[in-house]
C-alpha positions as MATLAB code, in Angstrom:
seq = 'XXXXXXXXXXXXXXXXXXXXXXXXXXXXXXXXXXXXXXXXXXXXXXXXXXXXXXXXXXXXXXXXXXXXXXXXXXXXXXXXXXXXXXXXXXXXXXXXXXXXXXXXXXXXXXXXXXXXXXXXXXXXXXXXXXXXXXXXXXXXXXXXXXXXXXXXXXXXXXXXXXXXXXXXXXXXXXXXXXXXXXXXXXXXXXXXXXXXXXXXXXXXXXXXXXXXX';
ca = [
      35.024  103.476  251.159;
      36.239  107.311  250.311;
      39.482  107.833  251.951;
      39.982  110.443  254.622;
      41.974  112.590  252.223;
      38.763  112.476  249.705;
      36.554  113.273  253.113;
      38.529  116.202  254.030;
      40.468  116.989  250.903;
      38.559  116.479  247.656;
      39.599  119.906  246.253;
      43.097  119.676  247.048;
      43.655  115.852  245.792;
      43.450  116.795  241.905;
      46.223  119.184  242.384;
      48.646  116.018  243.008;
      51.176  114.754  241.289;
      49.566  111.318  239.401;
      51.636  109.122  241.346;
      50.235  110.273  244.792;
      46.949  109.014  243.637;
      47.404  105.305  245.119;
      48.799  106.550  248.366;
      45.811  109.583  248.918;
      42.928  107.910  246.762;
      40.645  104.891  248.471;
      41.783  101.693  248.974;
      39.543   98.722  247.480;
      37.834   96.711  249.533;
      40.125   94.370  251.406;
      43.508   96.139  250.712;
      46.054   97.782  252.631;
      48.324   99.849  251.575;
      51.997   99.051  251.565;
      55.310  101.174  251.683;
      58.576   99.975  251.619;
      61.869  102.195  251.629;
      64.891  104.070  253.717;
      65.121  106.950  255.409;
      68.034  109.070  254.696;
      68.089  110.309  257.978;
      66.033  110.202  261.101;
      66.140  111.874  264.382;
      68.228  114.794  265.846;
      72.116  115.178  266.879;
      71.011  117.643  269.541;
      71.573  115.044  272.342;
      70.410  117.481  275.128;
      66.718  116.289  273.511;
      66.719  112.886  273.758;
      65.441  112.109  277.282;
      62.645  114.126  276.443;
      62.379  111.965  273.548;
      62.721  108.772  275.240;
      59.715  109.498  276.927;
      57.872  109.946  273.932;
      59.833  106.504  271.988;
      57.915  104.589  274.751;
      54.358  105.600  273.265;
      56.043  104.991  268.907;
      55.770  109.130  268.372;
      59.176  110.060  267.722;
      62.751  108.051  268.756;
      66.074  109.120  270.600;
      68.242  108.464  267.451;
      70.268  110.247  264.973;
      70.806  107.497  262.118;
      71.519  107.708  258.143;
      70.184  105.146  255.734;
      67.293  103.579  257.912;
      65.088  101.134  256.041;
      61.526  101.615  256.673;
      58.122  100.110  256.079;
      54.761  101.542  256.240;
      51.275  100.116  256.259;
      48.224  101.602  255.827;
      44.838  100.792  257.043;
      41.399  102.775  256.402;
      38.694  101.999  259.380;
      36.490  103.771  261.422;
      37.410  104.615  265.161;
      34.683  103.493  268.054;
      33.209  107.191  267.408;
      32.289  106.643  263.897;
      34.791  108.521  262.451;
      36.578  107.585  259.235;
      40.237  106.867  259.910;
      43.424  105.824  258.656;
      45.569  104.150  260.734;
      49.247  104.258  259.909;
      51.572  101.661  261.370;
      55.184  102.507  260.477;
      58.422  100.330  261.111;
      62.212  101.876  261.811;
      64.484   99.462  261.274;
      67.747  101.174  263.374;
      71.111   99.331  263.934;
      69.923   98.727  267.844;
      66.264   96.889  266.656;
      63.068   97.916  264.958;
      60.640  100.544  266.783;
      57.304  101.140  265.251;
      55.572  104.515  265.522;
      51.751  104.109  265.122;
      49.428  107.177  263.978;
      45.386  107.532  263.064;
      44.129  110.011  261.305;
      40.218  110.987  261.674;
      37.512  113.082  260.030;
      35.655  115.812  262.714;
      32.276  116.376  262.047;
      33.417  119.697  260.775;
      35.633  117.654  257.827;
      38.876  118.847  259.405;
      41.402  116.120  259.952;
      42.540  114.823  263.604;
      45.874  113.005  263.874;
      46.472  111.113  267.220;
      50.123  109.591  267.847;
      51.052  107.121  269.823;
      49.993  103.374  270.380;
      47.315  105.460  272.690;
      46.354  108.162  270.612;
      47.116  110.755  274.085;
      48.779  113.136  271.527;
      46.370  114.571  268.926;
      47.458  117.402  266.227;
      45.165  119.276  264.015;
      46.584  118.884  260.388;
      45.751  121.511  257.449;
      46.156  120.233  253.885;
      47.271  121.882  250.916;
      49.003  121.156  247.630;
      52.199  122.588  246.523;
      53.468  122.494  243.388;
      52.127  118.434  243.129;
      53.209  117.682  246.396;
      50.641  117.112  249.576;
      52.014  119.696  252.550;
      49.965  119.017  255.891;
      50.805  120.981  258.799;
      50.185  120.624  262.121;
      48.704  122.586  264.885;
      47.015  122.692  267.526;
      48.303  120.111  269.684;
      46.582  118.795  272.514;
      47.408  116.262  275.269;
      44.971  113.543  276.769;
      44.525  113.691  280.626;
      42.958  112.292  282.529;
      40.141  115.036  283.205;
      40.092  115.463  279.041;
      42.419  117.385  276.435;
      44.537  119.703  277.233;
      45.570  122.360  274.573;
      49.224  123.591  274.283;
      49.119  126.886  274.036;
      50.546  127.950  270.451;
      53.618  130.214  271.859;
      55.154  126.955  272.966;
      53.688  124.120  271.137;
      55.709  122.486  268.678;
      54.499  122.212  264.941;
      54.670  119.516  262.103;
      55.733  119.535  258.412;
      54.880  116.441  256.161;
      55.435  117.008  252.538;
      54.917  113.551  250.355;
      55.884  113.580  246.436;
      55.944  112.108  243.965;
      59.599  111.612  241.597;
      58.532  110.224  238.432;
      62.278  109.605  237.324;
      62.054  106.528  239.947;
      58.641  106.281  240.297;
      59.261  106.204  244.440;
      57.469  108.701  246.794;
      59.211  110.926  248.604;
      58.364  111.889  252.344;
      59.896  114.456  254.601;
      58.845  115.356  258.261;
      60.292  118.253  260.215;
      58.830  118.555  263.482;
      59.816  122.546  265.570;
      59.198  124.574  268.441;
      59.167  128.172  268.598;
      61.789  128.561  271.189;
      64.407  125.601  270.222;
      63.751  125.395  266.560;
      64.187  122.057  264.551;
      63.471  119.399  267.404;
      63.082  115.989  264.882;
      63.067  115.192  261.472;
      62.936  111.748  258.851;
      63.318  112.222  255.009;
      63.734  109.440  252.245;
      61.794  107.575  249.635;
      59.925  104.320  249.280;
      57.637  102.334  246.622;
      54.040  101.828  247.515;
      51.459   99.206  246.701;
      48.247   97.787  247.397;
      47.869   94.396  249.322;
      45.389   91.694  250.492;
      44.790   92.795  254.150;
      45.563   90.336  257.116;
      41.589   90.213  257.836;
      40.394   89.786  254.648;
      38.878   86.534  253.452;
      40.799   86.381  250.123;
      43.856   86.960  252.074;
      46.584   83.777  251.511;
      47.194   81.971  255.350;
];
C-alpha cells in the first residue's frame, strides 16, 4: 500500500535525503514502523503557558514540560480511517522524569491529495500540512487549523491561529534521523517545541499473523 507521503507527495519524495526513504516510502505488508531515540529538549520555560497546555496534555497534543534529554519512541502505522482515507497513524511515547505521556497523531489524504493531520487521541484538532523538500530534508508546515465541535469544524482564523514546523533529516555521519518541531502564534511567538534524533526500523506489526506472541 503507497504511503500517504507517495499519495500526496510523489514529486517532493525524490528530493530526500536516501536515508528518509524508510521513514516516507511504504511500509510492506505487515510492518510498522519503529523509532527509537531522545529528545534534546521538549516543551517551553514560559510557565505562564502551561495551563493552557495542560488542557491540551489531557487529549496527547502537546505537554506542560520543559525537559532536556527525553528518550522517545515512535511507531508508525499506515491504515485507512472509517472514511476511506489513507492514513498514517503516529503513536509517539515521552518518557519524562514524572512518567511516560503519549501524543497520538493521523495523518489523511483529502480527495483533493492534500494532507489532513488530526491530534489528539480524538482527532478534535486537525491542521492542514504543506510539504516541501529543503535541501534533503522533508519541511511540512501547518495551517489552517480547525477545531471539532459539536455542530462541525470550526476554523481559526489565521491572524491568531498558531502554526507548525516539522523538519525530519537525515545525518549520514550517524545514520539517525533528525526531527525538530516548533509550534508559534502570531501574537506570543514560539509557544512549544521538541528536537533530537532517533534510529528507525521496520517491524512485524502487533496484528499481523507472522507476528511472534
Amino acid at each position: 500500500m503507497a504511503s500517504v507521503w507517495e499519495l500526496a507527495a510523489a514529486d517532493v519524495l525524490p528530493q530526500l535525503d536516501a536515508g528518509l526513504a524508510g521513514y516516507f516510502g511504504a511500509l510492506p505488508d505487515g510492518k510498522v514502523g519503529l523509532g527509537r531515540g531522545s529528545f534534546q529538549q521538549v516543551g517551553t520555560p514560559r510557565r505562564w503557558l502551561w495551563p493552557v497546555l495542560w488542557l491540551l496534555a489531557r487529549e496527547g497534543i502537546v505537554f506542560p514540560v520543559w525537559q532536556q534529554r527525553v528518550p522517545f519512541e515512535v511507531c508508525n502505522r499506515p491504515g485507512h480511517d472509517r472514511r476511506g482515507r489513507a492514513t498514517l497513524s503516529a503513536t509517539r511515547t515521552f518518557h519524562f522524569r514524572n512518567g511516560s505521556k503519549v501524543m497520538p497523531d493521523s495523518i489523511a489524504v483529502e480527495a483533493d491529495g492534500s494532507l489532513t493531520d488530526c491530534l489528539g487521541k480524538h482527532g478534535w484538532l486537525a491542521v492542514s500540512l504543506t510539504v516541501e523538500a529543503r535541501d534533503g530534508a522533508m519541511r511540512l508546515t501547518g495551517s489552517r487549523v480547525r477545531l471539532r465541535v459539536p455542530w462541525g469544524w470550526l476554523r481559526i482564523p489565521a491572524a491568531v491561529s498558531p502554526g507548525v514546523q516539522i523538519t525530519e533529516r537525515f545525518d549520514a555521519e550517524t545514520g539517525r534521523q533528525q526531527v525538530s518541531m516548533r509550534l508559534s502564534q502570531p501574537q506570543l511567538g514560539l509557544l512549544y517545541e521538541y528536537r533530537g534524533d532517533f534510529g528507525y526500523r521496520w517491524a512485524d506489526s502487533p496484528d499481523s499473523p507472522d507476528s511472534p506472541d
